[in-house]
mmCIF file as gemmi writes it, N, C-alpha and C atoms, coordinates in Angstrom:
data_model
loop_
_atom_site.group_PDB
_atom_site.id
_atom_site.type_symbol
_atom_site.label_atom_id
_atom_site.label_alt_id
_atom_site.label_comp_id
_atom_site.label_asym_id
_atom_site.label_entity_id
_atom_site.label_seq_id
_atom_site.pdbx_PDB_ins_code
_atom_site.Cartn_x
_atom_site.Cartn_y
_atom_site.Cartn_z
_atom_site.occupancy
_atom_site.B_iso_or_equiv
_atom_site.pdbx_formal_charge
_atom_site.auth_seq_id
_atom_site.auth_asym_id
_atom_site.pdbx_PDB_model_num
ATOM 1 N N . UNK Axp A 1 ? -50.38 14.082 40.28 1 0 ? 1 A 1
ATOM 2 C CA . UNK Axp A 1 ? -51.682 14.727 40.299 1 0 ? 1 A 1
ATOM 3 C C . UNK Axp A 1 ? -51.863 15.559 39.029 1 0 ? 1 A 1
ATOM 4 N N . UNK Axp A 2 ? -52.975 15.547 38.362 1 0 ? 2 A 1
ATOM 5 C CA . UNK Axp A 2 ? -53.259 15.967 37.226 1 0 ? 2 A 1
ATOM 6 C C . UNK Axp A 2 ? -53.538 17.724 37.753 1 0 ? 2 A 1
ATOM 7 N N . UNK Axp A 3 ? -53.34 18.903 36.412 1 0 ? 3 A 1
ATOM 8 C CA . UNK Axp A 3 ? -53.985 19.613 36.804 1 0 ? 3 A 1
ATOM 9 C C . UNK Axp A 3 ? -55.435 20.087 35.435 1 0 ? 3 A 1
ATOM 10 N N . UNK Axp A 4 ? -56.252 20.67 36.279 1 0 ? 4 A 1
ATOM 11 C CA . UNK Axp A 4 ? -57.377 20.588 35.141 1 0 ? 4 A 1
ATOM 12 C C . UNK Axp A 4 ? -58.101 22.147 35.1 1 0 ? 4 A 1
ATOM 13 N N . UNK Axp A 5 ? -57.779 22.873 34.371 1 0 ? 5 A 1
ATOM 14 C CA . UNK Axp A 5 ? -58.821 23.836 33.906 1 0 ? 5 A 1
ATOM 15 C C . UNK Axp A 5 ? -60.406 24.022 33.906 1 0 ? 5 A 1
ATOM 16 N N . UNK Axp A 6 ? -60.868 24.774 33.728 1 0 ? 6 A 1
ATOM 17 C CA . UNK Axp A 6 ? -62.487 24.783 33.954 1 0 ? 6 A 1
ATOM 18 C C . UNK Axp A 6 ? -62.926 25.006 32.751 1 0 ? 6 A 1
ATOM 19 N N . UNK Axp A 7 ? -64.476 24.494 32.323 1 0 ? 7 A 1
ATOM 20 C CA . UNK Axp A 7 ? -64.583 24.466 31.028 1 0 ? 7 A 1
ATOM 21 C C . UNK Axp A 7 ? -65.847 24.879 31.09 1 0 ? 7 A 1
ATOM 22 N N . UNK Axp A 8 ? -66.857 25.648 30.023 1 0 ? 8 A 1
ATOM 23 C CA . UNK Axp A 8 ? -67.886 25.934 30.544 1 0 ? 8 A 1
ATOM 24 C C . UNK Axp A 8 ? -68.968 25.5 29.186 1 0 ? 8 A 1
ATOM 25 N N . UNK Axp A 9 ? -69.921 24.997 29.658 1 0 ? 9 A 1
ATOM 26 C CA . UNK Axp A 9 ? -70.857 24.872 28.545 1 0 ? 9 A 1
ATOM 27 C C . UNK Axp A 9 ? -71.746 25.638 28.396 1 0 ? 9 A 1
ATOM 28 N N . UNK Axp A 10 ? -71.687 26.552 27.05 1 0 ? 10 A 1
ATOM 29 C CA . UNK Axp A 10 ? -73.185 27.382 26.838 1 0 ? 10 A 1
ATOM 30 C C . UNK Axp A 10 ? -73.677 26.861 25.623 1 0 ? 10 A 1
ATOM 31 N N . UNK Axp A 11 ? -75.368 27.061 26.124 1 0 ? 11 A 1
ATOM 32 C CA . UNK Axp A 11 ? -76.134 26.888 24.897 1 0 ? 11 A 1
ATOM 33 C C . UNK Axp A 11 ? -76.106 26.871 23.683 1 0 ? 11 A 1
ATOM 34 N N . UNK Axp A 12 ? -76.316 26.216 22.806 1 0 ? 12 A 1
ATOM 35 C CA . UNK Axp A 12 ? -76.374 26.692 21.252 1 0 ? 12 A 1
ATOM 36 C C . UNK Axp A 12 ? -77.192 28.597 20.965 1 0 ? 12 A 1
ATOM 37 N N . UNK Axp A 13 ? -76.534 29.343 20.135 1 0 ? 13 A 1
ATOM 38 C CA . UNK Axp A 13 ? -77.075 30.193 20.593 1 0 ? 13 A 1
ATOM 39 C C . UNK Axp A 13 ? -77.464 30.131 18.924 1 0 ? 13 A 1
ATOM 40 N N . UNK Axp A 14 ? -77.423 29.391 18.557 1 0 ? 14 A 1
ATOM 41 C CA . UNK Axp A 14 ? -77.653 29.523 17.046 1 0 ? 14 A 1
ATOM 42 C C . UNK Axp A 14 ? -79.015 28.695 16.835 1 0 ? 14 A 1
ATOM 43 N N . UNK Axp A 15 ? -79.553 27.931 18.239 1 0 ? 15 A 1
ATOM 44 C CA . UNK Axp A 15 ? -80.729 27.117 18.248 1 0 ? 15 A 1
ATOM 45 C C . UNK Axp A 15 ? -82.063 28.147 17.371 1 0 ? 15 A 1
ATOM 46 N N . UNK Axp A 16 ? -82.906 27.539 16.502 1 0 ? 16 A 1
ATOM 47 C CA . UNK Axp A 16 ? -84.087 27.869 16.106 1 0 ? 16 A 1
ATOM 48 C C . UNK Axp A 16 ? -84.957 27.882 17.367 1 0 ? 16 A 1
ATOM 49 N N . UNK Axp A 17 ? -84.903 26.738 17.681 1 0 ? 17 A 1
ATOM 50 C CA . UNK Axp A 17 ? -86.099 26.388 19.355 1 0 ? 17 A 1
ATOM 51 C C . UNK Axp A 17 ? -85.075 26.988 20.412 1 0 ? 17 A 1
ATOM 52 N N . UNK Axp A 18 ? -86.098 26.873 21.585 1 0 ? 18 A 1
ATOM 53 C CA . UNK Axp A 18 ? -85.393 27.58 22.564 1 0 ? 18 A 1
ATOM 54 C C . UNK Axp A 18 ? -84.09 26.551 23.383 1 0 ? 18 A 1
ATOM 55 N N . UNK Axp A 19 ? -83.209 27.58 23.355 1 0 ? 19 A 1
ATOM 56 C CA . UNK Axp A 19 ? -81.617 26.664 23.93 1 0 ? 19 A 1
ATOM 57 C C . UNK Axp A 19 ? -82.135 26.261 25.087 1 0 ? 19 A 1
ATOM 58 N N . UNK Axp A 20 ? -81.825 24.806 25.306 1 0 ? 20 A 1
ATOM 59 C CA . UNK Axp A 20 ? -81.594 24.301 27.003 1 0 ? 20 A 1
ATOM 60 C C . UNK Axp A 20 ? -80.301 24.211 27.088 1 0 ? 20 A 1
ATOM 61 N N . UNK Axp A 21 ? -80.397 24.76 28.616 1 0 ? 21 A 1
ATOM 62 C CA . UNK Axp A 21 ? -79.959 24.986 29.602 1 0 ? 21 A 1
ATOM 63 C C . UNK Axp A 21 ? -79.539 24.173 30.362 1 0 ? 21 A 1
ATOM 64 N N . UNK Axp A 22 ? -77.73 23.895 29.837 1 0 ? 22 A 1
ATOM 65 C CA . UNK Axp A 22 ? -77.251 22.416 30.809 1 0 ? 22 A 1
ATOM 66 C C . UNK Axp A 22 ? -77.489 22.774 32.366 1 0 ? 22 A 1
ATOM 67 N N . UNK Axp A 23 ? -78.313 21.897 32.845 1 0 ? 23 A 1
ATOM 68 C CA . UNK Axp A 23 ? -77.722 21.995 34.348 1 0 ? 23 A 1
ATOM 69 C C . UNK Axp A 23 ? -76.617 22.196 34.976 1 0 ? 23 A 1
ATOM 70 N N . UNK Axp A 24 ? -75.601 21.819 34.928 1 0 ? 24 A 1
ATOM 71 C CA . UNK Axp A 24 ? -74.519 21.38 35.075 1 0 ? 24 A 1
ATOM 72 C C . UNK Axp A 24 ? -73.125 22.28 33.812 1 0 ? 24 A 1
ATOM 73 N N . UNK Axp A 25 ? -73.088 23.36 33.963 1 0 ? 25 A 1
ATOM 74 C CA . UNK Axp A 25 ? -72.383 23.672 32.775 1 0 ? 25 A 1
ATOM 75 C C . UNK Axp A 25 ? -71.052 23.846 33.026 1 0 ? 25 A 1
ATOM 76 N N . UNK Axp A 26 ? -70.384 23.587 34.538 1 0 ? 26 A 1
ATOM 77 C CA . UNK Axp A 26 ? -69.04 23.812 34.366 1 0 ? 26 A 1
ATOM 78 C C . UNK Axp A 26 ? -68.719 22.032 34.32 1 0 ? 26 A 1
ATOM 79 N N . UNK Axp A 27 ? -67.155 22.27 33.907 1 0 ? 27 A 1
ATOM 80 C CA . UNK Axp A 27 ? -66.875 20.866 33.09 1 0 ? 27 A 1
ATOM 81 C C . UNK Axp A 27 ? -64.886 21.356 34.022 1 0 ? 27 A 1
ATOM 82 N N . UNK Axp A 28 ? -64.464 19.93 33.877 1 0 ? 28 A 1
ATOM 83 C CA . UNK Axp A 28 ? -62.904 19.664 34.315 1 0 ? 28 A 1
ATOM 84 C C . UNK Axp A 28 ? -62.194 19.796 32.674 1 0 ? 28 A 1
ATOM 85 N N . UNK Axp A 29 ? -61.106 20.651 32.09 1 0 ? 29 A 1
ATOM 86 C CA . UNK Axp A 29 ? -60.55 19.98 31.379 1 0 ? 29 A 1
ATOM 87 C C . UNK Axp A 29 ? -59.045 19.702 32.045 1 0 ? 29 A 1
ATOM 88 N N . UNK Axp A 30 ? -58.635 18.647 30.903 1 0 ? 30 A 1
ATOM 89 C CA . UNK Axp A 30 ? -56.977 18.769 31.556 1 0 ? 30 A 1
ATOM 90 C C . UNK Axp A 30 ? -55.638 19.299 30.988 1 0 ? 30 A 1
ATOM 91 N N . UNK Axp A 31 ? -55.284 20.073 31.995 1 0 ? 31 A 1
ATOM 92 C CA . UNK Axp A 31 ? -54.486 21.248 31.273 1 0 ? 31 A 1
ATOM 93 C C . UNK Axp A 31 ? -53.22 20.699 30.995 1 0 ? 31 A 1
ATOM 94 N N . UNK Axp A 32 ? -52.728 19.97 29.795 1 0 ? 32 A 1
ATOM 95 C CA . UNK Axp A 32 ? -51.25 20.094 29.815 1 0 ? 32 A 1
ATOM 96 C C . UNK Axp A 32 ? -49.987 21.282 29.335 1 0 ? 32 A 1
ATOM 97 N N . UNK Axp A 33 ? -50.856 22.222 29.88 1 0 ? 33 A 1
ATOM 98 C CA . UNK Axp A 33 ? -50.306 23.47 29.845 1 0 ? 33 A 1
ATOM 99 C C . UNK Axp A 33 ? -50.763 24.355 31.088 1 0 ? 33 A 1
ATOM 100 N N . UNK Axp A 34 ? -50.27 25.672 31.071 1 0 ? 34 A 1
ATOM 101 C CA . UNK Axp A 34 ? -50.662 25.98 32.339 1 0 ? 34 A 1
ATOM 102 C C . UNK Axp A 34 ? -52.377 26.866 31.786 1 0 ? 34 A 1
ATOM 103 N N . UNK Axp A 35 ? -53.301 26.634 32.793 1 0 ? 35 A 1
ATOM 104 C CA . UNK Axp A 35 ? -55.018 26.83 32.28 1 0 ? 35 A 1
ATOM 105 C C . UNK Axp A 35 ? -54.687 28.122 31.762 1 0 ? 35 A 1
ATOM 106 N N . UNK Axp A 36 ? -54.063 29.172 32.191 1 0 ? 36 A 1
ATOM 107 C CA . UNK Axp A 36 ? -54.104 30.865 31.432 1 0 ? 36 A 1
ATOM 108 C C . UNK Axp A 36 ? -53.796 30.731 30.302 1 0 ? 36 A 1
ATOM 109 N N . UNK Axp A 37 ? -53.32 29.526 30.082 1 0 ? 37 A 1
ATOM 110 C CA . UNK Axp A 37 ? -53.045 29.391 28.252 1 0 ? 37 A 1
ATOM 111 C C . UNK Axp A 37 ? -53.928 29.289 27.595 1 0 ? 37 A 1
ATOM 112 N N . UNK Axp A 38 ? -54.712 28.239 28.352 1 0 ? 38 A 1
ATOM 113 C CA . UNK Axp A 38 ? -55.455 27.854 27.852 1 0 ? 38 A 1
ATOM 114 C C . UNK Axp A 38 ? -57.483 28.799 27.376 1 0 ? 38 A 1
ATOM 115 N N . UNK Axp A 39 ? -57.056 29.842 28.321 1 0 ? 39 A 1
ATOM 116 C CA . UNK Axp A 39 ? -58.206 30.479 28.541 1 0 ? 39 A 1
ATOM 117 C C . UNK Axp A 39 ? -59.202 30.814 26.914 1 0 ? 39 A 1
ATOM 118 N N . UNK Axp A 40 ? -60.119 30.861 27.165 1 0 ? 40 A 1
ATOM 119 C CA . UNK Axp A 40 ? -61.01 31.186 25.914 1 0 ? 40 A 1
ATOM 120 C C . UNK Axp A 40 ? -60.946 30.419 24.697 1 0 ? 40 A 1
ATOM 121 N N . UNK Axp A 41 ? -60.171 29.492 24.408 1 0 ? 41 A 1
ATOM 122 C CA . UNK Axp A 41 ? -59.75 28.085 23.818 1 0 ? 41 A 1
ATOM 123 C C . UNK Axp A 41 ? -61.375 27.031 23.896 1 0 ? 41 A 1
ATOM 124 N N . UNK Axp A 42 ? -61.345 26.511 23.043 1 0 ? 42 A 1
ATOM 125 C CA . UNK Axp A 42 ? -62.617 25.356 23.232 1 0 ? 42 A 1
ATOM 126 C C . UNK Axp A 42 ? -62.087 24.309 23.128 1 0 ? 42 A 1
ATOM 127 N N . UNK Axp A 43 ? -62.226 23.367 24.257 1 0 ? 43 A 1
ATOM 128 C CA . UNK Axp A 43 ? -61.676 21.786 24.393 1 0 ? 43 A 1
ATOM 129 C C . UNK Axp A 43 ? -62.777 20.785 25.096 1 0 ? 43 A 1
ATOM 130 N N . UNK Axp A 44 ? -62.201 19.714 24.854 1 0 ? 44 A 1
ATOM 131 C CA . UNK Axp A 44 ? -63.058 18.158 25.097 1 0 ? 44 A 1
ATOM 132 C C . UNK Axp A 44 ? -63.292 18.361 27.029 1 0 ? 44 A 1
ATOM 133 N N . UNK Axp A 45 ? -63.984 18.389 27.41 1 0 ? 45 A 1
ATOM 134 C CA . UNK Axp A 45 ? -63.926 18.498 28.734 1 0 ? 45 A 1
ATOM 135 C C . UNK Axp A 45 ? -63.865 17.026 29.33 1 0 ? 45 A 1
ATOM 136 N N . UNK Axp A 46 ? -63.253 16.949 30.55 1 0 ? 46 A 1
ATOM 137 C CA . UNK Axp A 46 ? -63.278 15.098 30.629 1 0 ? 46 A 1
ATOM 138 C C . UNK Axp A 46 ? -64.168 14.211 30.521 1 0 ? 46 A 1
ATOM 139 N N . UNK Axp A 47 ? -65.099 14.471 31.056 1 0 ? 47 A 1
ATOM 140 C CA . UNK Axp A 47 ? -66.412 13.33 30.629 1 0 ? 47 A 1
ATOM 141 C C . UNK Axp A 47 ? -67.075 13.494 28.916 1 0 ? 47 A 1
ATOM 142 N N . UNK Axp A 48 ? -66.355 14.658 28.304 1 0 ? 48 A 1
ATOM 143 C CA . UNK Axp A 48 ? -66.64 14.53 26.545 1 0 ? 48 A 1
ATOM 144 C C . UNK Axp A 48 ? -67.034 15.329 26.172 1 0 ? 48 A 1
ATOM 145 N N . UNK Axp A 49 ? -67.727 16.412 27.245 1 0 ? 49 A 1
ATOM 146 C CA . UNK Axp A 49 ? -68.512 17.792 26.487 1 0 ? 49 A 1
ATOM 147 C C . UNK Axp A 49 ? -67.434 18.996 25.529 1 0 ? 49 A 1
ATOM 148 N N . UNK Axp A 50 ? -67.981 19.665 24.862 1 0 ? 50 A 1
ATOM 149 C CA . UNK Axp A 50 ? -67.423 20.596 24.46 1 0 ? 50 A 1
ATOM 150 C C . UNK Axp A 50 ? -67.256 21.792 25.248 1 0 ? 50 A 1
ATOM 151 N N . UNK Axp A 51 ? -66.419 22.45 25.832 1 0 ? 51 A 1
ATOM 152 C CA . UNK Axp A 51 ? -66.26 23.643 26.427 1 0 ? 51 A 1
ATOM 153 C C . UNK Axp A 51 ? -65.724 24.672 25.742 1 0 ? 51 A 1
ATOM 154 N N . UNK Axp A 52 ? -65.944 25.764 26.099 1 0 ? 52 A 1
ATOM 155 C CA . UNK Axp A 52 ? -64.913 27.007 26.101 1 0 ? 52 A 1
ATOM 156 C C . UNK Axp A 52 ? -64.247 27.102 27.376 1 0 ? 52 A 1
ATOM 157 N N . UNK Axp A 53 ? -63.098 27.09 27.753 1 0 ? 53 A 1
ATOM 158 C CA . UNK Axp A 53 ? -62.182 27.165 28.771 1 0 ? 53 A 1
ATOM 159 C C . UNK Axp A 53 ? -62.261 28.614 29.278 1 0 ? 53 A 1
ATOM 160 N N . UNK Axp A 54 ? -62.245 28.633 30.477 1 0 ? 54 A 1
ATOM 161 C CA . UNK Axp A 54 ? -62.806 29.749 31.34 1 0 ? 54 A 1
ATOM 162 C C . UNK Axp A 54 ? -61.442 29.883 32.571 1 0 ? 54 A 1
ATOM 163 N N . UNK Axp A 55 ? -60.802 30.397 32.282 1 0 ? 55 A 1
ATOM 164 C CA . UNK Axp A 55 ? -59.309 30.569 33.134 1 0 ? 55 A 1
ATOM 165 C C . UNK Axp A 55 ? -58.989 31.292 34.146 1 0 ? 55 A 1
ATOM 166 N N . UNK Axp A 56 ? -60.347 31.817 34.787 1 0 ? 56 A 1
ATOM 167 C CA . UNK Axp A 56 ? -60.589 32.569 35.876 1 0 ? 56 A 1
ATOM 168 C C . UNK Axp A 56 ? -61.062 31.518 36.866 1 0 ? 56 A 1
ATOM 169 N N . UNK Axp A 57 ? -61.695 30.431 36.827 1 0 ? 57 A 1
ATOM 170 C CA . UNK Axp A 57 ? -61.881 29.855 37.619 1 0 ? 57 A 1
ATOM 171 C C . UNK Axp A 57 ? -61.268 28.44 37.837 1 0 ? 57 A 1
ATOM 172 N N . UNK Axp A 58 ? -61.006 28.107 39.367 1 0 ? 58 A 1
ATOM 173 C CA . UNK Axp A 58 ? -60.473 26.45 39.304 1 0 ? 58 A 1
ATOM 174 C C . UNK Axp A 58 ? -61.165 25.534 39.675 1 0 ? 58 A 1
ATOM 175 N N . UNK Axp A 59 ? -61.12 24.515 39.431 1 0 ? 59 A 1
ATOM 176 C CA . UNK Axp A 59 ? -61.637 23.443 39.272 1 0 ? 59 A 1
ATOM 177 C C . UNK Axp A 59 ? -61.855 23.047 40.617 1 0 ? 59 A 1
ATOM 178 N N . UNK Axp A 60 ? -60.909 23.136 41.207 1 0 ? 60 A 1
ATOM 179 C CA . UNK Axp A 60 ? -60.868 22.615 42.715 1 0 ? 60 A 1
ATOM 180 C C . UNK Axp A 60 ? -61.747 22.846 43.431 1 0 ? 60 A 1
ATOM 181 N N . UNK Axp A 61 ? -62.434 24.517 42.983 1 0 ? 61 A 1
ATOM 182 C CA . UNK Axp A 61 ? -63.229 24.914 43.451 1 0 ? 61 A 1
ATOM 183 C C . UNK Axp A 61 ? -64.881 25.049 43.108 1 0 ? 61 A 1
ATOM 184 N N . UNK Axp A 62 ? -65.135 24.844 41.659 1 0 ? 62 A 1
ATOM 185 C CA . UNK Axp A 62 ? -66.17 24.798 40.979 1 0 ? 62 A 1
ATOM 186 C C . UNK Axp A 62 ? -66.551 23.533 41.057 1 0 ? 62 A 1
ATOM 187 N N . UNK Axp A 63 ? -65.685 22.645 40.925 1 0 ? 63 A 1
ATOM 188 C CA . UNK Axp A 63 ? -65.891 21.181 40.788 1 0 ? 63 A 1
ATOM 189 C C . UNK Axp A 63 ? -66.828 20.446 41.432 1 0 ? 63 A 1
ATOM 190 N N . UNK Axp A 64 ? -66.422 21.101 43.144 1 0 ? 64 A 1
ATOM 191 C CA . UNK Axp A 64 ? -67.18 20.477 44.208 1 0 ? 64 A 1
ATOM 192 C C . UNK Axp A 64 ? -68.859 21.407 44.417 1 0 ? 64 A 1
ATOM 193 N N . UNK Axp A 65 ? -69.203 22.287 43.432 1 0 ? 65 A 1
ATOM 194 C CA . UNK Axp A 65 ? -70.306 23.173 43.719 1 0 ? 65 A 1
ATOM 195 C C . UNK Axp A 65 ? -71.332 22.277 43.023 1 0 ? 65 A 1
ATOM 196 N N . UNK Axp A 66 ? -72.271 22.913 42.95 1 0 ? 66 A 1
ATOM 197 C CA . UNK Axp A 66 ? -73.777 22.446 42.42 1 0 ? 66 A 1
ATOM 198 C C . UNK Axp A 66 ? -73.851 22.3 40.918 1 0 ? 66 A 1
ATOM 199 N N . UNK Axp A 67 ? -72.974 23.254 40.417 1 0 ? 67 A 1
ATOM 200 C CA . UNK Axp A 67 ? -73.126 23.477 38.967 1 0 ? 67 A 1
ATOM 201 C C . UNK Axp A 67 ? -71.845 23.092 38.31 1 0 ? 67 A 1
ATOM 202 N N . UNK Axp A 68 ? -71.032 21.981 38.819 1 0 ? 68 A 1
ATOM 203 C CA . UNK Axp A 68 ? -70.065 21.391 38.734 1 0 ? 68 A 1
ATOM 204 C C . UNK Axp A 68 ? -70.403 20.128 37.798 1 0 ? 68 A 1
ATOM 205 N N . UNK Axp A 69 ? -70.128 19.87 36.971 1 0 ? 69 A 1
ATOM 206 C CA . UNK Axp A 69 ? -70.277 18.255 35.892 1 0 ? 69 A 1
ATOM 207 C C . UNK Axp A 69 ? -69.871 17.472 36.805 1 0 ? 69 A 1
ATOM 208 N N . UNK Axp A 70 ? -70.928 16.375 37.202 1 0 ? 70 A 1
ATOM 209 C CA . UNK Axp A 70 ? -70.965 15.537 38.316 1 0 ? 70 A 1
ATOM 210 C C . UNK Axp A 70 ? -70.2 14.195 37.539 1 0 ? 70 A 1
ATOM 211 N N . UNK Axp A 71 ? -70.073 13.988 36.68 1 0 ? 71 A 1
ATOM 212 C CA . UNK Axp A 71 ? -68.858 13.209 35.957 1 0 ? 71 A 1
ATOM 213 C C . UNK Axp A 71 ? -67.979 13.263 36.224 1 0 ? 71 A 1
ATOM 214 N N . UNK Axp A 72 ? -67.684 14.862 35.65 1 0 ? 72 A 1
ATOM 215 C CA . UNK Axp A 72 ? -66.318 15.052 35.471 1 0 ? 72 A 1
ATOM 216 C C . UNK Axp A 72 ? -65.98 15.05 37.243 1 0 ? 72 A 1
ATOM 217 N N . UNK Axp A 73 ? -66.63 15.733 37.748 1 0 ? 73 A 1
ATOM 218 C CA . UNK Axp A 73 ? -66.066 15.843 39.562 1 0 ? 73 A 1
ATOM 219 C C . UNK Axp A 73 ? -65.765 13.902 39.678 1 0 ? 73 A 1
ATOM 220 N N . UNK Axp A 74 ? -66.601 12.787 39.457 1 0 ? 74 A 1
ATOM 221 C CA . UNK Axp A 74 ? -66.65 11.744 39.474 1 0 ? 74 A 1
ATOM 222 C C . UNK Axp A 74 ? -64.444 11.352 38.644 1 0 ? 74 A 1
ATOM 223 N N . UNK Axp A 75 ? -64.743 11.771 37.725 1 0 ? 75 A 1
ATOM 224 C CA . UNK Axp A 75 ? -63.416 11.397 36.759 1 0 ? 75 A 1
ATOM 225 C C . UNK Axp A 75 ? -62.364 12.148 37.527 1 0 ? 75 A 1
ATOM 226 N N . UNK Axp A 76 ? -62.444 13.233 38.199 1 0 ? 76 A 1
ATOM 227 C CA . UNK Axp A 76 ? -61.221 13.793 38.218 1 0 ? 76 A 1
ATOM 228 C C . UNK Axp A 76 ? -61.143 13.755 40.212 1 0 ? 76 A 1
ATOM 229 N N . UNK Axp A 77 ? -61.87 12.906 41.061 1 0 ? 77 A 1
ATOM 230 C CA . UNK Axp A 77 ? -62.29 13.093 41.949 1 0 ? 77 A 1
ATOM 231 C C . UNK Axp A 77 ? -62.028 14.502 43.233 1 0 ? 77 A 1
ATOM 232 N N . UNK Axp A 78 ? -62.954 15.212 42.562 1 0 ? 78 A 1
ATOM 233 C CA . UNK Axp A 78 ? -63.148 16.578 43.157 1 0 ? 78 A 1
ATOM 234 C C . UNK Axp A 78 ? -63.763 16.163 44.176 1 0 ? 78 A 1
ATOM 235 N N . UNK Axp A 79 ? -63.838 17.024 45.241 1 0 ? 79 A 1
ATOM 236 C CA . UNK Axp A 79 ? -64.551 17.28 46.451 1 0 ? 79 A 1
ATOM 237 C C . UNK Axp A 79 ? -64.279 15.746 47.358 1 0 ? 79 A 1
ATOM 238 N N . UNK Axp A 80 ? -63.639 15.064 47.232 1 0 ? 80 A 1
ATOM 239 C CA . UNK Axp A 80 ? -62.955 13.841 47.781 1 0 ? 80 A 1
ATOM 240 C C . UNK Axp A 80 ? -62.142 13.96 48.497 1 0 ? 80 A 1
ATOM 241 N N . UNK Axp A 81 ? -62.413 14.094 49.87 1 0 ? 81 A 1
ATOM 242 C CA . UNK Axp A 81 ? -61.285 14.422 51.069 1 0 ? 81 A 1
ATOM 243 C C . UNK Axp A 81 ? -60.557 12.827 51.572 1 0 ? 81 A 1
ATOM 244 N N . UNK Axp A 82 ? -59.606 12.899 51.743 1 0 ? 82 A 1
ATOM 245 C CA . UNK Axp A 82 ? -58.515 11.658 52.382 1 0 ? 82 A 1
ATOM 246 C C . UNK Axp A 82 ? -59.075 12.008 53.773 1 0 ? 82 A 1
ATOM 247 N N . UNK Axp A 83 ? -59.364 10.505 54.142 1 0 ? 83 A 1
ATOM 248 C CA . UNK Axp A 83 ? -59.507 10.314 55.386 1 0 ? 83 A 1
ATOM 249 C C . UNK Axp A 83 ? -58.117 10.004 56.206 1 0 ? 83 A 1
ATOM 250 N N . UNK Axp A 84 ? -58.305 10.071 57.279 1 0 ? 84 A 1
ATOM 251 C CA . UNK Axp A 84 ? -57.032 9.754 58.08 1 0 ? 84 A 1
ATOM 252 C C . UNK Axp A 84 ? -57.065 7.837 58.207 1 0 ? 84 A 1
ATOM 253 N N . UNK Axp A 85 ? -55.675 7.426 57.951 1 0 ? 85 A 1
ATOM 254 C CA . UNK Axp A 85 ? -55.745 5.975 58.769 1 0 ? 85 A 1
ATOM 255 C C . UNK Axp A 85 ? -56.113 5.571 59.889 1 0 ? 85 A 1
ATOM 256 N N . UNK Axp A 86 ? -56.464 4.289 60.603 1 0 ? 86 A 1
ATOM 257 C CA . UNK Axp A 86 ? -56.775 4.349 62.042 1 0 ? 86 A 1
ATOM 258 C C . UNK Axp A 86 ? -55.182 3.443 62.189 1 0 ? 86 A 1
């Protein structure tokens, strides 16, 4: 099982026009380190975005929310419960 850090996308703040506003701004990255390392670091988030790594929060848990990168939840399958066999 992989483990994956949280990644967050903000606006260009350097935009002339007005910054949009990802829907979706938390992102999975994957930590091959432990994520507190990784904190405040900017990395490829799995589906490709650019993040700043945010090491207060986990994935496990952001992933499956509203404002979770529905990709990345897709790539790293968040919020995907195992069913029981019959």
């Amino acid at each position: 099982m992989s483990t994956y850090a949280v990644g967050f996308a903000r606006p260009d703040r350097w935009s002339g026009s007005q910054p949009s506003q990802p829907s979706y701004p938390w992102h999975a990255v994957e930590a091959h380190r432990p994520p507190a390392e990784l904190d405040g670091e900017v990395e490829l988030a799995v589906c490709g975005a650019i993040v700043q790594v945010w090491g207060t929060q986990k994935w496990e848990r952001v992933g499956i929310g509203r404002t979770g990168c529905p990709e990345c939840a897709r790539l790293t399958a968040a919020g995907r419960r195992l069913t029981r066999a019959s």
